[in-house]
SEPADREN-518000 format. One record per residue (C-alpha): residue in three letters; chain; x, y, z. Coordinates in steps of 0.25 Angstrom, whole numbers, plus 5000, padded with zeros to 4 digits. Layout:
SEPADREN-518000
+------+------+------+-------+------+
! code ! unit ! east ! north !   up !
+------+------+------+-------+------+
!  ala !    A !    X !     Y !    Z !
...
+------+------+------+-------+------+
end
This chain:
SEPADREN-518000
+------+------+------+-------+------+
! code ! unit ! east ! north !   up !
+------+------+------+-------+------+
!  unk !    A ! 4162 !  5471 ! 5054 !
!  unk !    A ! 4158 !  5458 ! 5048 !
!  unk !    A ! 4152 !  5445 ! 5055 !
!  unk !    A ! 4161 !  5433 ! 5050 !
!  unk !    A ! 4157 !  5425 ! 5060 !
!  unk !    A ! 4144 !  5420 ! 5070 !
!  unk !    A ! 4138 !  5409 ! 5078 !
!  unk !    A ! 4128 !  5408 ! 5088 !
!  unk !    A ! 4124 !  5398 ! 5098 !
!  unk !    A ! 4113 !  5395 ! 5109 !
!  unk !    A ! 4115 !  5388 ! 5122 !
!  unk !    A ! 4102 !  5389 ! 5129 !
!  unk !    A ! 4096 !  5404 ! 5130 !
!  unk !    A ! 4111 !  5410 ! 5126 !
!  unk !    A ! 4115 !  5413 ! 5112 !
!  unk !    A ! 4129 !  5414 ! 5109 !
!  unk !    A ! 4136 !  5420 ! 5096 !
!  unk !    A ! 4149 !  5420 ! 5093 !
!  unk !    A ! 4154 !  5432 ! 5080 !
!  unk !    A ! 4165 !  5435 ! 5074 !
!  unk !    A ! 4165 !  5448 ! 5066 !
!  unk !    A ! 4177 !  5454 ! 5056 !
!  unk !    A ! 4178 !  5469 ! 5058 !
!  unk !    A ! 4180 !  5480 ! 5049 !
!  unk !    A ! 4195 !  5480 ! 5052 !
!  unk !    A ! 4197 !  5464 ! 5049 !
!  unk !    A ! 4198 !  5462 ! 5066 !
!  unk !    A ! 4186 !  5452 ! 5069 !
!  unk !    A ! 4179 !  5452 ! 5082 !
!  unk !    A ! 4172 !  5441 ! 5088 !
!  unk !    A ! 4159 !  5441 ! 5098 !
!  unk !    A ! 4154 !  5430 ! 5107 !
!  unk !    A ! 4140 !  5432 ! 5112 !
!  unk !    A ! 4131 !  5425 ! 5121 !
!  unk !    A ! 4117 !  5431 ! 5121 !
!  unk !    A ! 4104 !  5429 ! 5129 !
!  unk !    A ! 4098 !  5421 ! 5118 !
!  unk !    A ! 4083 !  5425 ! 5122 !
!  unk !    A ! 4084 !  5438 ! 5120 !
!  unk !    A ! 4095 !  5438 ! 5111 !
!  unk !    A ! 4105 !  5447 ! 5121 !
!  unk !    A ! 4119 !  5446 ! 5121 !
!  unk !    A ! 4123 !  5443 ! 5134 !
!  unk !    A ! 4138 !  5443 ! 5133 !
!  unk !    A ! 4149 !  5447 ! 5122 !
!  unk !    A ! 4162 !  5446 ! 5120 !
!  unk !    A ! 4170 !  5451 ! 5108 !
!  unk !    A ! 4184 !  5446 ! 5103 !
!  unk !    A ! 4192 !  5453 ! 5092 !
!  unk !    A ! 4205 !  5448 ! 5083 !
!  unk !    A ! 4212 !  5455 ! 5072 !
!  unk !    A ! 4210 !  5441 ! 5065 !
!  unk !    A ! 4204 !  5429 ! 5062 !
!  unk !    A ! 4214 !  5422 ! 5069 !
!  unk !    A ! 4213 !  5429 ! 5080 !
!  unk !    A ! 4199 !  5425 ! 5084 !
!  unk !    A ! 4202 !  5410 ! 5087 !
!  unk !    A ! 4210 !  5416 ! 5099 !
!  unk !    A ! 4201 !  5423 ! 5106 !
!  unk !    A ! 4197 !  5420 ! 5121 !
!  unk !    A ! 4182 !  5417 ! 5116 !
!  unk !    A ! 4170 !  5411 ! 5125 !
!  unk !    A ! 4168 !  5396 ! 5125 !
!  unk !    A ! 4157 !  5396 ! 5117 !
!  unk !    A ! 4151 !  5385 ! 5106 !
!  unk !    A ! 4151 !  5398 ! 5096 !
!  unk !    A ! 4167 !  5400 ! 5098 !
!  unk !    A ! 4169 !  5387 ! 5096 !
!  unk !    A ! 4161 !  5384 ! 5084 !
!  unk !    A ! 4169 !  5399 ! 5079 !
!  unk !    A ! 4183 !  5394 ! 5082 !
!  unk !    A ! 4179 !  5379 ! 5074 !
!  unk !    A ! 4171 !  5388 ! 5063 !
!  unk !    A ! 4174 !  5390 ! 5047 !
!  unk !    A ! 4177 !  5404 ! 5052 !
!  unk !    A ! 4192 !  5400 ! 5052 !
!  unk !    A ! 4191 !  5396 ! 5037 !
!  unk !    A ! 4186 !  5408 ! 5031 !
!  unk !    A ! 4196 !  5419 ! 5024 !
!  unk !    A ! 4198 !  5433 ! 5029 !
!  unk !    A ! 4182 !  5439 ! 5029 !
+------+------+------+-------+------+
end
C-alpha cells in the first residue's frame, strides 16, 4: 500500500486529514479523519474504497475543506501510480 495522496487541516483544537492510498491489488482506499489535535487522537474515521481513480470522485465523502481541496487537486492529472 502506497500513500498517493494527503492533506491536513486545523480548525481550532481539531485536525482533520484527508488520505488516499493505492493498494497492492491497484483498488485505492481513501481515509477522512478528524482528530483531537491536542493530543494527536483520532477521534472519528471513515474509510471509502474504489476499484479506480475514477471512482473516488463519486464517493459520499464528509464536507470537509480537505475533500474539497482533493476533489479540485493535480491528483486528477497525474498518470496510473
Amino acid at each position: 500500500m502506497k500513500q498517493v495522496y494527503y492533506n491536513e487541516g486545523w480548525s481550532g483544537p481539531n485536525k482533520y486529514t484527508f488520505e488516499v492510498y493505492q493498494l497492492e491489488n491497484g483498488r485505492y482506499r481513501a481515509l477522512a479523519r478528524k482528530w483531537n489535535g491536542k493530543i494527536n487522537k483520532v477521534q472519528q474515521e471513515t474509510q471509502y474504497l474504489s476499484d479506480t481513480r475514477e471512482g473516488l470522485k463519486h464517493q459520499d465523502y464528509p464536507r470537509t475543506r480537505q475533500v474539497k481541496i482533493f476533489l479540485n487537486s493535480d491528483f486528477w492529472e497525474k498518470g496510473n501510480d
